[in-house]
gemmi code that builds the backbone of each chain (N, CA, C; Angstrom):
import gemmi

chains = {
    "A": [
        ("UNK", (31.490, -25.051, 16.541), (31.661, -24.562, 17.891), (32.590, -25.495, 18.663)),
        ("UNK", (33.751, -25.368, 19.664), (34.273, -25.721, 20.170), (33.570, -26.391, 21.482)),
        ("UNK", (33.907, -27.366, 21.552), (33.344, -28.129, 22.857), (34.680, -28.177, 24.041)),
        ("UNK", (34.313, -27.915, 25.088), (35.165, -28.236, 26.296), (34.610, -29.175, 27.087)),
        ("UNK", (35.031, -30.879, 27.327), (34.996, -31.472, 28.219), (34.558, -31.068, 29.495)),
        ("UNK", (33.379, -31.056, 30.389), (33.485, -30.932, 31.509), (33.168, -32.381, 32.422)),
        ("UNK", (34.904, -32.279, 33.653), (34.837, -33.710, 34.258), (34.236, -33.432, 35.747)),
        ("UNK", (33.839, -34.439, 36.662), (33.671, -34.382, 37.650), (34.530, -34.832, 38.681)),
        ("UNK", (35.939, -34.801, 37.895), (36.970, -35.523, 38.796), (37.645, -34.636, 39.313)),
        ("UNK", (38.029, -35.105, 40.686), (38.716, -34.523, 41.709), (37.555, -33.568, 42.495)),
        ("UNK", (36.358, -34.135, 42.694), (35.718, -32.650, 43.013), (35.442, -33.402, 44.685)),
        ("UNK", (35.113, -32.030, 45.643), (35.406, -31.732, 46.934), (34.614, -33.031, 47.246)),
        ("UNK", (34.926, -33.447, 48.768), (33.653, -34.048, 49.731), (32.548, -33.388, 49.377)),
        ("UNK", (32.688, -32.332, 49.802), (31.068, -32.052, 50.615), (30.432, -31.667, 49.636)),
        ("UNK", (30.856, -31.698, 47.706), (30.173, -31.820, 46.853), (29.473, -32.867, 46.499)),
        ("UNK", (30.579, -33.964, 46.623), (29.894, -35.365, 46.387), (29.308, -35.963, 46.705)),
        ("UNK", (29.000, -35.983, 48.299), (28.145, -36.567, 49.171), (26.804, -36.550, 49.095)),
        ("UNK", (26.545, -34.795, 48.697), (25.061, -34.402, 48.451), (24.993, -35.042, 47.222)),
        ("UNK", (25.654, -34.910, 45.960), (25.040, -35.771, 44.922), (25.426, -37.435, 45.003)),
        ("UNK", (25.850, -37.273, 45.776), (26.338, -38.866, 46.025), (24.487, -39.721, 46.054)),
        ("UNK", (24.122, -39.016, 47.441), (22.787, -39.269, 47.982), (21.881, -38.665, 47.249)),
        ("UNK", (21.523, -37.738, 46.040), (20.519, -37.421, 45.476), (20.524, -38.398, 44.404)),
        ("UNK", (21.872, -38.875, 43.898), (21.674, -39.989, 42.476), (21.403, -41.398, 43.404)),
        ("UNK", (21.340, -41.642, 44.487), (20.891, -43.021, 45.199), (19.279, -42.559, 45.219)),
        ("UNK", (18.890, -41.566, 45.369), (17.341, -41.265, 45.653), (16.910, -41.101, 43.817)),
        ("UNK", (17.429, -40.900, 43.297), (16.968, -41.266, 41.567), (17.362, -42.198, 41.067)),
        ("UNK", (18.145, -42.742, 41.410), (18.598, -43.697, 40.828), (19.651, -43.505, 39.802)),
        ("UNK", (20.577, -42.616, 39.530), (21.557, -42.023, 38.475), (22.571, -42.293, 39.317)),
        ("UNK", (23.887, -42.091, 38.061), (24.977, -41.953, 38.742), (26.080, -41.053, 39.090)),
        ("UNK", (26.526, -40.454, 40.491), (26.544, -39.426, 41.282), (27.355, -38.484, 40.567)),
        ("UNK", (27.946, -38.865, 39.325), (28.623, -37.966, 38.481), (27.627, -36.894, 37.689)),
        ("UNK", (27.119, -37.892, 37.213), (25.518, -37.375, 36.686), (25.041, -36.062, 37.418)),
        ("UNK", (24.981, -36.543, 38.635), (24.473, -35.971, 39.961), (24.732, -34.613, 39.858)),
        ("UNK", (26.255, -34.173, 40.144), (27.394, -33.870, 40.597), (27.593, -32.457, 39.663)),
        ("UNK", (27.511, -32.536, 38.252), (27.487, -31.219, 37.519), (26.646, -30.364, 37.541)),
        ("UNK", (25.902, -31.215, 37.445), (24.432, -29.651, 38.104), (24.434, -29.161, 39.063)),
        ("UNK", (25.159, -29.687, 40.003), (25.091, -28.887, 41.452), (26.234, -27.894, 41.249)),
        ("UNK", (26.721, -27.899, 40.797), (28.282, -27.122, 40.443), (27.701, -25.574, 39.573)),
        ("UNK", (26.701, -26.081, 38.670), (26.211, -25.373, 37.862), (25.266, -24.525, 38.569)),
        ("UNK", (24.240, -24.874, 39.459), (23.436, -24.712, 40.416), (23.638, -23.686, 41.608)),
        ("UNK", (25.149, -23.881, 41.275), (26.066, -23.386, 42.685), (25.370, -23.123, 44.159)),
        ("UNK", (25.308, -24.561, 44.247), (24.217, -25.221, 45.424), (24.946, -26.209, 46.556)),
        ("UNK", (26.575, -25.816, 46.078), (27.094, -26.835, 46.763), (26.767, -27.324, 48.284)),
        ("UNK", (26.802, -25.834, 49.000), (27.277, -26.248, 50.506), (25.812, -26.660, 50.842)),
        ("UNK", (24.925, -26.804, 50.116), (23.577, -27.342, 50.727), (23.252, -28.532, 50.235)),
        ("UNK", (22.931, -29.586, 51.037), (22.742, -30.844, 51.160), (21.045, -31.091, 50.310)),
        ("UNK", (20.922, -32.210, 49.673), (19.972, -32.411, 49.853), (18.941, -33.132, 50.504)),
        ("UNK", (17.868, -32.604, 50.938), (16.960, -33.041, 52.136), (15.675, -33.620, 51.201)),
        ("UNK", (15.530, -34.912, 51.799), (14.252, -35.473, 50.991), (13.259, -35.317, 51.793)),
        ("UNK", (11.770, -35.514, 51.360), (10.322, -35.522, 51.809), (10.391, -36.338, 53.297)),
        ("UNK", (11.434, -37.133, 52.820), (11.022, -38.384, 54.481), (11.943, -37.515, 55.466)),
        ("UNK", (13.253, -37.385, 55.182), (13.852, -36.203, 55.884), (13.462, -35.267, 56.464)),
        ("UNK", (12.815, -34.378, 55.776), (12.552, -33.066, 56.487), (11.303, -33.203, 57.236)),
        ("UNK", (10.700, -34.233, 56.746), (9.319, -34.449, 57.830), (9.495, -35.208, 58.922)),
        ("UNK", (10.891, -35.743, 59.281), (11.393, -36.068, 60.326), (11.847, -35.088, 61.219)),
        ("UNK", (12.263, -33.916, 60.365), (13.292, -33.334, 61.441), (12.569, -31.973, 61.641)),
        ("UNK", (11.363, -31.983, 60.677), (10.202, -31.321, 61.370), (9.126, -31.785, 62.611)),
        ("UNK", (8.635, -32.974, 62.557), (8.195, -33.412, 63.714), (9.388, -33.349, 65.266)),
        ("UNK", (10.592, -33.791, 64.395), (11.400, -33.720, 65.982), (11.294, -32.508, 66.600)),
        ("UNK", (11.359, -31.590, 65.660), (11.724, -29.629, 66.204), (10.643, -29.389, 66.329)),
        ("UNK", (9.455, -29.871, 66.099), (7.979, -29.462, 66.891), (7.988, -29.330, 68.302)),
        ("UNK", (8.563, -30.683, 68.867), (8.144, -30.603, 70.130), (8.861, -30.102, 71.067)),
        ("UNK", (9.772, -28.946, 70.367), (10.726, -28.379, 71.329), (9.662, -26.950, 72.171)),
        ("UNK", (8.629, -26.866, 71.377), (7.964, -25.641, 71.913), (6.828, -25.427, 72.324)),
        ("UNK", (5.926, -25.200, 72.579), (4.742, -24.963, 73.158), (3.833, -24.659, 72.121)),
        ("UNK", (2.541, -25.054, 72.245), (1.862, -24.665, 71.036), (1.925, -22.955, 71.334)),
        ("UNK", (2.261, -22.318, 72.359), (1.795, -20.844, 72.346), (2.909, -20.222, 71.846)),
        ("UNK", (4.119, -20.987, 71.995), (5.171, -20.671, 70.932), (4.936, -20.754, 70.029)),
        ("UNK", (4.325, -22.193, 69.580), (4.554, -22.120, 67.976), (3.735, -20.910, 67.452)),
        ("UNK", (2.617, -20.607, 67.651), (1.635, -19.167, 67.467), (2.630, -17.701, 67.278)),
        ("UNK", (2.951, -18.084, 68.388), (4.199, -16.522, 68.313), (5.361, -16.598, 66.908)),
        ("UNK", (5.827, -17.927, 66.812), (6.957, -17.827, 66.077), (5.904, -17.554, 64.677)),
        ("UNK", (4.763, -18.230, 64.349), (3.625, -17.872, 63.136), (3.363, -16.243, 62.890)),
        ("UNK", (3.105, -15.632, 64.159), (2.622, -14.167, 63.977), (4.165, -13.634, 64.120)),
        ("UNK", (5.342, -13.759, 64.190), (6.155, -13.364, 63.704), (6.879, -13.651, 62.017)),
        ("UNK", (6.386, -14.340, 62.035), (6.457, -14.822, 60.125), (5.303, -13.906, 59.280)),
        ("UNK", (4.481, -13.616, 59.994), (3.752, -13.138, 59.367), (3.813, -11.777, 59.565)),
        ("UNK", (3.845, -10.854, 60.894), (4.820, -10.033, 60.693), (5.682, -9.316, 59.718)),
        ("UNK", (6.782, -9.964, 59.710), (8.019, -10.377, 58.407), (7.316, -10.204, 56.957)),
        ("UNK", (6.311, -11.124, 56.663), (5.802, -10.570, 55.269), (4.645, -9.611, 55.049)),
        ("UNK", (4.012, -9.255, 55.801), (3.373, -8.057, 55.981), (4.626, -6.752, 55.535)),
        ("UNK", (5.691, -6.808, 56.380), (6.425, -5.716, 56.420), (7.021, -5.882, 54.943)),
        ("UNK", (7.221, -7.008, 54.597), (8.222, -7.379, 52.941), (7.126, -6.801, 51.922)),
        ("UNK", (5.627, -7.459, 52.276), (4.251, -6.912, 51.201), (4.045, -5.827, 50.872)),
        ("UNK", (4.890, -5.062, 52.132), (4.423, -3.356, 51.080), (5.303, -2.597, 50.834)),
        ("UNK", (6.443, -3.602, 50.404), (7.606, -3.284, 49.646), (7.063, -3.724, 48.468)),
        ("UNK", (7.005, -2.347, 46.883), (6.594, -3.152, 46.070), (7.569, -2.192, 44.798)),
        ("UNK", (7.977, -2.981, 43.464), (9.064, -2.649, 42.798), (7.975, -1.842, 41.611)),
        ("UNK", (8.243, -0.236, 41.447), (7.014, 0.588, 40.786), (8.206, 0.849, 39.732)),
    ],
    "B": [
        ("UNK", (26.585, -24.664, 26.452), (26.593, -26.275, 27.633), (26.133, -26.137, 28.857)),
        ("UNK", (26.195, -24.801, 29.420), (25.940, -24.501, 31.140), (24.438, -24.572, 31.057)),
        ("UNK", (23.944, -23.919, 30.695), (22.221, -24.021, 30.089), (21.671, -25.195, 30.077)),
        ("UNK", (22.240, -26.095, 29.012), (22.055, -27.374, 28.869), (22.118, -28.084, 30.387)),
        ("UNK", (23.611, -28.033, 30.831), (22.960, -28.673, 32.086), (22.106, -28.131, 33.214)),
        ("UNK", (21.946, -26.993, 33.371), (20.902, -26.374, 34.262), (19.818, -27.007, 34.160)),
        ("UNK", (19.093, -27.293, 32.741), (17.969, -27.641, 32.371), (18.079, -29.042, 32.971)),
        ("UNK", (19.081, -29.608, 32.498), (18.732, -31.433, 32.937), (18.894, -31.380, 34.893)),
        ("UNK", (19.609, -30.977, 35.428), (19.271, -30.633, 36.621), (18.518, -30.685, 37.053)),
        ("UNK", (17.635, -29.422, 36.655), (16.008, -29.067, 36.813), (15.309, -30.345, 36.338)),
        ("UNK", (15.860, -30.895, 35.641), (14.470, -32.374, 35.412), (15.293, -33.635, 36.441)),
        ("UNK", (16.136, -33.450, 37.099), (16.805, -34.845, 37.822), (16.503, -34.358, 39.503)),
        ("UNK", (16.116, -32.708, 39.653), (16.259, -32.647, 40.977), (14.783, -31.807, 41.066)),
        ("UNK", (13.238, -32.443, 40.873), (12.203, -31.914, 40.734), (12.160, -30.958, 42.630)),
        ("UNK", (12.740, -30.659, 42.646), (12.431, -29.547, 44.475), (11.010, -29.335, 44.412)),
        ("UNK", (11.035, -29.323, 45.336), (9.309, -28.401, 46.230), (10.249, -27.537, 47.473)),
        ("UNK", (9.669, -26.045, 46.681), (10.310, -24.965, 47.877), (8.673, -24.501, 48.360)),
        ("UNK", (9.520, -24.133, 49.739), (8.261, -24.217, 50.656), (8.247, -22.925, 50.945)),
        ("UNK", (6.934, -21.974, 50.440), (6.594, -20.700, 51.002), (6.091, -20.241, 52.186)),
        ("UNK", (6.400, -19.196, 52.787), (6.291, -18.921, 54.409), (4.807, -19.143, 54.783)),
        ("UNK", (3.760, -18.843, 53.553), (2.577, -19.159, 54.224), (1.622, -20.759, 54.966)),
        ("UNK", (2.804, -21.791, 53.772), (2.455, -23.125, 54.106), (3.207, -23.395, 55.975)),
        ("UNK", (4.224, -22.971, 55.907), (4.986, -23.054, 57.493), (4.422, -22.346, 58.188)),
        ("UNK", (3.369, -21.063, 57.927), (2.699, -20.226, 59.012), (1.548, -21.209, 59.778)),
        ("UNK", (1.081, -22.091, 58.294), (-0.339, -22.981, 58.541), (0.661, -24.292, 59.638)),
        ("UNK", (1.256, -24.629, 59.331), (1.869, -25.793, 59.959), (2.434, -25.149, 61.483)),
        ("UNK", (3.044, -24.286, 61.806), (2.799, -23.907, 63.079), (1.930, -23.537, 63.707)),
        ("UNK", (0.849, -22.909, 62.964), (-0.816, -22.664, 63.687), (-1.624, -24.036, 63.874)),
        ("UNK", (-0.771, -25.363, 63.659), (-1.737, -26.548, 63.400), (-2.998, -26.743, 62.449)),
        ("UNK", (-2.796, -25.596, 61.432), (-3.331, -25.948, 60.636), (-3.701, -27.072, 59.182)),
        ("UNK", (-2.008, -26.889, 59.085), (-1.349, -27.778, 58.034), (-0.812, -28.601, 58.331)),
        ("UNK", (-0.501, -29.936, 57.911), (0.331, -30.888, 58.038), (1.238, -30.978, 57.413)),
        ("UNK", (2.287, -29.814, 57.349), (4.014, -29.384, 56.360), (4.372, -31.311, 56.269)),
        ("UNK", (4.592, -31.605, 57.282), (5.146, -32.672, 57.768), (4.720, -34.042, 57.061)),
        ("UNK", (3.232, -33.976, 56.902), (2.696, -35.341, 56.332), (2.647, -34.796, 54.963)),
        ("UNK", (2.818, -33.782, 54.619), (3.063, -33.640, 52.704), (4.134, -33.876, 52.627)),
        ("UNK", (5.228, -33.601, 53.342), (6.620, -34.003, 52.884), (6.956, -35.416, 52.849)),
        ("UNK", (5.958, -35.927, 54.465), (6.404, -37.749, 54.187), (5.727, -38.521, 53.256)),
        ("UNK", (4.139, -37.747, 52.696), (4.269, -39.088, 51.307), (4.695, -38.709, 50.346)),
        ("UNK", (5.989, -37.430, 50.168), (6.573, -37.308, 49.321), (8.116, -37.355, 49.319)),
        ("UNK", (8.341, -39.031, 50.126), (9.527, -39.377, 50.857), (10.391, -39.236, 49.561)),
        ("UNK", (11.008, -39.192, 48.598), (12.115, -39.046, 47.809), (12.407, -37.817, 47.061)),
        ("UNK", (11.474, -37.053, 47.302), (11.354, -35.576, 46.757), (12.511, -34.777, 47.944)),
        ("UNK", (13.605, -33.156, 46.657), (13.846, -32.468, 47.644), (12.815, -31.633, 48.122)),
        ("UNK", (13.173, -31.228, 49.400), (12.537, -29.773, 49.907), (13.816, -28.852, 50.347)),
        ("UNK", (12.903, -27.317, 49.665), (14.197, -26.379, 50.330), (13.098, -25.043, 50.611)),
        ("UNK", (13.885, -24.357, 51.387), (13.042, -23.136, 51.494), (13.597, -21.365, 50.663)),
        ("UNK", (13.060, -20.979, 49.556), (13.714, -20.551, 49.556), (14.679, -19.228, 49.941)),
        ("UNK", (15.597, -18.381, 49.810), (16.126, -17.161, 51.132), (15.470, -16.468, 51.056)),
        ("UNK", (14.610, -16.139, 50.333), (13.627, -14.784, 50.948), (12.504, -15.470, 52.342)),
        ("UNK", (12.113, -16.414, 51.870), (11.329, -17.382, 53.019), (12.100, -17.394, 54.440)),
        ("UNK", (13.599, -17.876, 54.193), (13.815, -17.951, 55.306), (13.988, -16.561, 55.898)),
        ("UNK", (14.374, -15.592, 55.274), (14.674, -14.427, 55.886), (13.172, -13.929, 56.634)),
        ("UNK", (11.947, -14.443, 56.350), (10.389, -14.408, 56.952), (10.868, -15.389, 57.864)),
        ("UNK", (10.803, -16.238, 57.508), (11.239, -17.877, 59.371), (11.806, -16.704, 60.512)),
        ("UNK", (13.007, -16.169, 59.827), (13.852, -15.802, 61.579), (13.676, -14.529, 61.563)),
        ("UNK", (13.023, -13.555, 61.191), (12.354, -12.377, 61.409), (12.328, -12.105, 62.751)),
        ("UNK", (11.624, -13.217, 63.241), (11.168, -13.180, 65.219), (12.423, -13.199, 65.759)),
        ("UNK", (13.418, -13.953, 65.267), (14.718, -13.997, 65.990), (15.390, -12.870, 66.291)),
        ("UNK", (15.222, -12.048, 65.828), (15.504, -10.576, 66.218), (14.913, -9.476, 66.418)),
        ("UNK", (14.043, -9.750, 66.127), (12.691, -8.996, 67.048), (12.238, -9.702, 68.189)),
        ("UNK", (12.481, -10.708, 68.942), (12.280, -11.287, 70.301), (13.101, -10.402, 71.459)),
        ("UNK", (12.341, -10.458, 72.388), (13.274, -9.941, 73.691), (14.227, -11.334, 73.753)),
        ("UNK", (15.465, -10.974, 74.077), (16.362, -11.898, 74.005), (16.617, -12.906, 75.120)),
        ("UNK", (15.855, -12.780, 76.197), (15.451, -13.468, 77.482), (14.762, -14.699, 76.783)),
        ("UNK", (13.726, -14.627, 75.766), (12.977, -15.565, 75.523), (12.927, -15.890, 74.014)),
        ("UNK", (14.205, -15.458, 73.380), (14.523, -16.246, 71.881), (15.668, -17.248, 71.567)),
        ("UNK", (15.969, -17.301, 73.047), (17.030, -18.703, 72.838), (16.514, -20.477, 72.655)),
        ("UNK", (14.995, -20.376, 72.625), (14.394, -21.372, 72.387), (14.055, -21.726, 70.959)),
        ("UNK", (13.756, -20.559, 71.149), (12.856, -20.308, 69.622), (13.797, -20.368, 68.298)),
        ("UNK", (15.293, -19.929, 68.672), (16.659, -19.760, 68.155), (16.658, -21.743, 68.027)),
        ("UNK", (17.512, -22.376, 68.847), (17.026, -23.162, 68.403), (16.657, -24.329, 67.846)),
        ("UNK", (14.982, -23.957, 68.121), (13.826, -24.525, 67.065), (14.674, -24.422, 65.854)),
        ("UNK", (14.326, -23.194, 65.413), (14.536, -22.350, 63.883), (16.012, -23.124, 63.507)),
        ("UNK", (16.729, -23.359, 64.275), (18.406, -24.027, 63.992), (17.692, -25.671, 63.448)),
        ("UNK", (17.121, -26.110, 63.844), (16.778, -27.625, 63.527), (16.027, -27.403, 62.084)),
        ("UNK", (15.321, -26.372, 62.088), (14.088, -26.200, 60.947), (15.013, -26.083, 59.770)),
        ("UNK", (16.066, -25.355, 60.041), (17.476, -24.592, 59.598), (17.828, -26.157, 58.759)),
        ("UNK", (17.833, -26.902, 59.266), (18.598, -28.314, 58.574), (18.177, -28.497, 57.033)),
        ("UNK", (16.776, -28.053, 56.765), (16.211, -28.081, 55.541), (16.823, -26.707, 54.503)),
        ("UNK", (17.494, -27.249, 53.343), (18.595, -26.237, 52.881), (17.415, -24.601, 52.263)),
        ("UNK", (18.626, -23.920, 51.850), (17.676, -22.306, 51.753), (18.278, -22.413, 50.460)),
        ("UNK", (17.982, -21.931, 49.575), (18.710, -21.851, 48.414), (18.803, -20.446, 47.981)),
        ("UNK", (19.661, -20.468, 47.386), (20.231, -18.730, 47.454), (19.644, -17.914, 46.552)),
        ("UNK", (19.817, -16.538, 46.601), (18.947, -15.213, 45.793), (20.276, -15.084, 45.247)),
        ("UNK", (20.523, -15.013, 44.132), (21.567, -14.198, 43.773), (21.860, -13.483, 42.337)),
        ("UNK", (22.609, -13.314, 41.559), (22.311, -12.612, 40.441), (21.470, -12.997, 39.378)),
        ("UNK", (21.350, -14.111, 38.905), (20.265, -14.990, 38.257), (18.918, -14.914, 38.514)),
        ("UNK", (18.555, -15.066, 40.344), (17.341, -15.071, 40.534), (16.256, -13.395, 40.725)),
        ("UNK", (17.814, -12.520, 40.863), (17.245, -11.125, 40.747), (16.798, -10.202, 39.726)),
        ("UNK", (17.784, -11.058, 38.771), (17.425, -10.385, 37.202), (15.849, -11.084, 36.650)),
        ("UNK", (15.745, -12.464, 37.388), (14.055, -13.081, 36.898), (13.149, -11.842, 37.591)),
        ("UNK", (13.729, -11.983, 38.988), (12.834, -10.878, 40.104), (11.705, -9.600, 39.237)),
        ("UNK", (13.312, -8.989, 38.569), (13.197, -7.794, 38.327), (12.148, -7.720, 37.048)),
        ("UNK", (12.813, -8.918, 35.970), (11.627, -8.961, 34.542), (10.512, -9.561, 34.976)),
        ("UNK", (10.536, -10.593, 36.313), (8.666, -10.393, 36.437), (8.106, -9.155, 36.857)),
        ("UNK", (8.922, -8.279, 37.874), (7.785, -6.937, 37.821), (7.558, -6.588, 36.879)),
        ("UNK", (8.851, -6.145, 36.191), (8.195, -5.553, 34.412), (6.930, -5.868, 33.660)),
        ("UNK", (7.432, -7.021, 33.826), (6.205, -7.947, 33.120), (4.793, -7.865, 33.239)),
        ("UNK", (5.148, -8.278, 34.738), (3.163, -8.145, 35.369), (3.035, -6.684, 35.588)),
        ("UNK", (3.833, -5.651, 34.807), (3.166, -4.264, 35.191), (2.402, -4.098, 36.338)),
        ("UNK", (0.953, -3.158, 36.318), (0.432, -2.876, 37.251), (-0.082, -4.254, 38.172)),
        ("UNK", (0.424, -5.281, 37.699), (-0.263, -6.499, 38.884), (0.772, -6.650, 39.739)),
        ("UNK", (1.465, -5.904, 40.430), (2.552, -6.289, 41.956), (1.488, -7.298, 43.085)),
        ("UNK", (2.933, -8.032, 43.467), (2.820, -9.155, 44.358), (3.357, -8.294, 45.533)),
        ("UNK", (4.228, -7.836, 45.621), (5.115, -7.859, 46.426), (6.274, -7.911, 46.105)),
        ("UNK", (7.651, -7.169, 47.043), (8.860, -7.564, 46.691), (8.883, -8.580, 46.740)),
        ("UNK", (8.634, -9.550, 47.939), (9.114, -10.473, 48.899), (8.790, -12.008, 47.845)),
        ("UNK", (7.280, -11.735, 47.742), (6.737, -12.791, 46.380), (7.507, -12.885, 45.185)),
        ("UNK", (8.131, -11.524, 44.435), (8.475, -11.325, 43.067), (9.542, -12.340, 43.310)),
        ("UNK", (10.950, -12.122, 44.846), (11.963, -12.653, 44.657), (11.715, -14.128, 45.205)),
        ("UNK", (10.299, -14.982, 45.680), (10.387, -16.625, 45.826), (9.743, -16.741, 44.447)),
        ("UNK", (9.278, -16.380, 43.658), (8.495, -16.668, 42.806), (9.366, -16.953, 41.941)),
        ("UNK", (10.835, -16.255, 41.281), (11.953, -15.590, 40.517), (13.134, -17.200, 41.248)),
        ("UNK", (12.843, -17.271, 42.305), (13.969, -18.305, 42.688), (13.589, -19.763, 42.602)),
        ("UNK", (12.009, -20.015, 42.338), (11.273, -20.990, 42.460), (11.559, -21.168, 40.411)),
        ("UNK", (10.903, -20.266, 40.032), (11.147, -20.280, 38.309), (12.679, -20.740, 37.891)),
        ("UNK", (13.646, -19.726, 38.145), (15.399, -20.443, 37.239), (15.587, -21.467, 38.331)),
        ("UNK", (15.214, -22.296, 39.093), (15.735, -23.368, 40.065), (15.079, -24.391, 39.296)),
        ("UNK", (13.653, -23.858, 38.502), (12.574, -24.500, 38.191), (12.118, -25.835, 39.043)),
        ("UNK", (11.490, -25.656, 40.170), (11.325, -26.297, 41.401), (9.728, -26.008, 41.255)),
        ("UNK", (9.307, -26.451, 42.122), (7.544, -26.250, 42.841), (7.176, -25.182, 43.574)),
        ("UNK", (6.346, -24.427, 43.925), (6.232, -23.929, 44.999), (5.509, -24.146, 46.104)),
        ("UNK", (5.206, -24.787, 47.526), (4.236, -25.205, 47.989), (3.788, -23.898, 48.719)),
        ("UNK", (2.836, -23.728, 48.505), (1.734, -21.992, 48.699), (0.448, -22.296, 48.845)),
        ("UNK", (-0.210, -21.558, 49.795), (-1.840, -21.219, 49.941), (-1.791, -20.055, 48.907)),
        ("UNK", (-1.071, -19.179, 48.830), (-0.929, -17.817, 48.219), (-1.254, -17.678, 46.621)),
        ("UNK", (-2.801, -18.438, 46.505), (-2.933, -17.976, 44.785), (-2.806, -16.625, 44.711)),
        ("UNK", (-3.435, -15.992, 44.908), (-3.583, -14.498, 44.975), (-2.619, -14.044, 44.232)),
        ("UNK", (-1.569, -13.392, 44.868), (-0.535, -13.781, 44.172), (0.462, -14.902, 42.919)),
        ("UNK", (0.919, -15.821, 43.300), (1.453, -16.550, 43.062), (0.717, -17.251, 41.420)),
        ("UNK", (-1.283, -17.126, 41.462), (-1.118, -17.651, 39.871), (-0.871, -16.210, 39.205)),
        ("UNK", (-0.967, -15.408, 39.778), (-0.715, -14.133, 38.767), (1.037, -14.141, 37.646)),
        ("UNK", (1.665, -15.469, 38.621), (3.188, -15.327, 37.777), (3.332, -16.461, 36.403)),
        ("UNK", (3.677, -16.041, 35.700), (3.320, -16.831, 34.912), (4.105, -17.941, 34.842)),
        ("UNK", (3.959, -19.530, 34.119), (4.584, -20.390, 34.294), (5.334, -20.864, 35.837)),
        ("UNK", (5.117, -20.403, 36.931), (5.124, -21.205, 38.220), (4.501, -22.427, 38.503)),
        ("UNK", (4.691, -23.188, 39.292), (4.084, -24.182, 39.316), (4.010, -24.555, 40.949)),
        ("UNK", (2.472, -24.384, 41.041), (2.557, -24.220, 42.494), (1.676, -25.592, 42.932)),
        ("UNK", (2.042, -25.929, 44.293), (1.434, -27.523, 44.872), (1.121, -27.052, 46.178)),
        ("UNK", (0.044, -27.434, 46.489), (-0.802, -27.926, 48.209), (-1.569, -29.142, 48.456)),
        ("UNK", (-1.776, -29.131, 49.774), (-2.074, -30.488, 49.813), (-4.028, -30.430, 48.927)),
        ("UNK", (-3.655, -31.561, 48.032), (-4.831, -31.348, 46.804), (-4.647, -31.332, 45.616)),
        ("UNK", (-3.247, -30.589, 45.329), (-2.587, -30.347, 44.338), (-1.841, -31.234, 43.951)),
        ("UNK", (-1.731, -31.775, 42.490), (-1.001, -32.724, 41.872), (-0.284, -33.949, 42.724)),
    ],
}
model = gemmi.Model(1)
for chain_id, residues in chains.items():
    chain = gemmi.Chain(chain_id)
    for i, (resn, *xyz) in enumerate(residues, 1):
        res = gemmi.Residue()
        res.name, res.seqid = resn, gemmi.SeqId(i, " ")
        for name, pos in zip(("N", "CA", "C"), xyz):
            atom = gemmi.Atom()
            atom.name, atom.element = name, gemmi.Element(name[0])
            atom.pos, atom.b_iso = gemmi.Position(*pos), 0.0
            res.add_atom(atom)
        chain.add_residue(res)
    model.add_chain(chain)
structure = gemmi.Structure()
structure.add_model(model)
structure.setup_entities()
């Protein structure tokens, strides 16, 4: 079987950055990183770690009222109620 | 080779995607979304697009006087990536209905369940009910692994 080289050179910013920072959070190196996301085709999304998003979830908490937050809940729920009885026969 | 690396991927980037029912509990103050994610400071989280398409549901069903807040909220929540449905995760979609024959979840379940499996990620869910009915998923709450 023929093998084709695949490189990670020349590839965009805003590819590298996200694996830049996911092989610093594993400890690999961002090349490593870098093909799976390509493969993944996950580029334009960053990755967000556990300490991250529970930061920038507490910050966006307190933009609302707890009687908001209730509303924005019974509208999620809403949403999958209406998706639940969509079903593939 | 593409396979090959998908797979090592999947073992270098272990995700926890977060299902709409764990974010329903965490805005009712039920759940602490927030303190599972921080003692799981080096882990990704993503949500995935059928989820989010449940998140902003309200965003357009709000009277528009009073969803520019709530808009946004949902824009900050927004920072945590969505990962996409697309031909890969629809064709899983479709062979888990097959599969589980008469046991339906739901559309909405078949396609996080289908995007959670080829991403091969976690799922964080209250939703056994569903969710152990799929096979090989691997689902986490706070309690869980």
């Amino acid at each position: 079987m023929k093998k084709i080289p695949l490189t990670a050179r020349q590839r965009p910013t805003g590819l590298h950055q996200p694996g830049k920072k996911s092989a610093q959070v594993k400890r690999r190196s961002p090349k490593r990183q870098t093909l799976p996301r390509l493969v993944n085709q996950s580029i334009a999304e960053k990755v967000v770690t556990g300490k991250e998003a529970a930061a920038l979830l507490r910050k966006s908490y307190d933009l609302l009222t707890r009687e908001e937050h209730h509303q924005i809940a019974d509208g999620i729920e809403e949403a999958r109620r209406r998706m639940a009885d969509e079903h593939l026969h | 080779m593409l396979t090959a690396l998908r797979k090592r991927a999947a073992a270098w980037l272990m995700s926890t995607y977060i299902d709409a029912d764990a974010f329903v509990r965490w805005e009712r103050g039920t759940f602490d979304l927030a303190g599972f994610m921080a003692q799981r400071p080096d882990e990704p989280f993503a949500f995935p697009a059928t989820v989010w398409q449940q998140l902003v549901f309200g965003v357009f069903a709000w009277p528009a006087d009073r969803s520019a807040k709530r808009v946004r909220y949902l824009m900050l929540v927004g920072g945590l990536p969505v990962m996409p449905f697309s031909r890969v995760q629809a064709a899983r979609a479709a062979r888990l209905a097959a599969e589980l024959k008469l046991i339906q979840i739901g559309f909405a379940d078949f396609q996080i369940a289908a995007t959670t499996l080829v991403d091969e990620a976690d799922l964080l869910t209250f939703n056994r009910e569903h969710f152990s009915r799929v096979p090989g998923l691997r689902r986490r709450h706070c309690g869980m692994r």
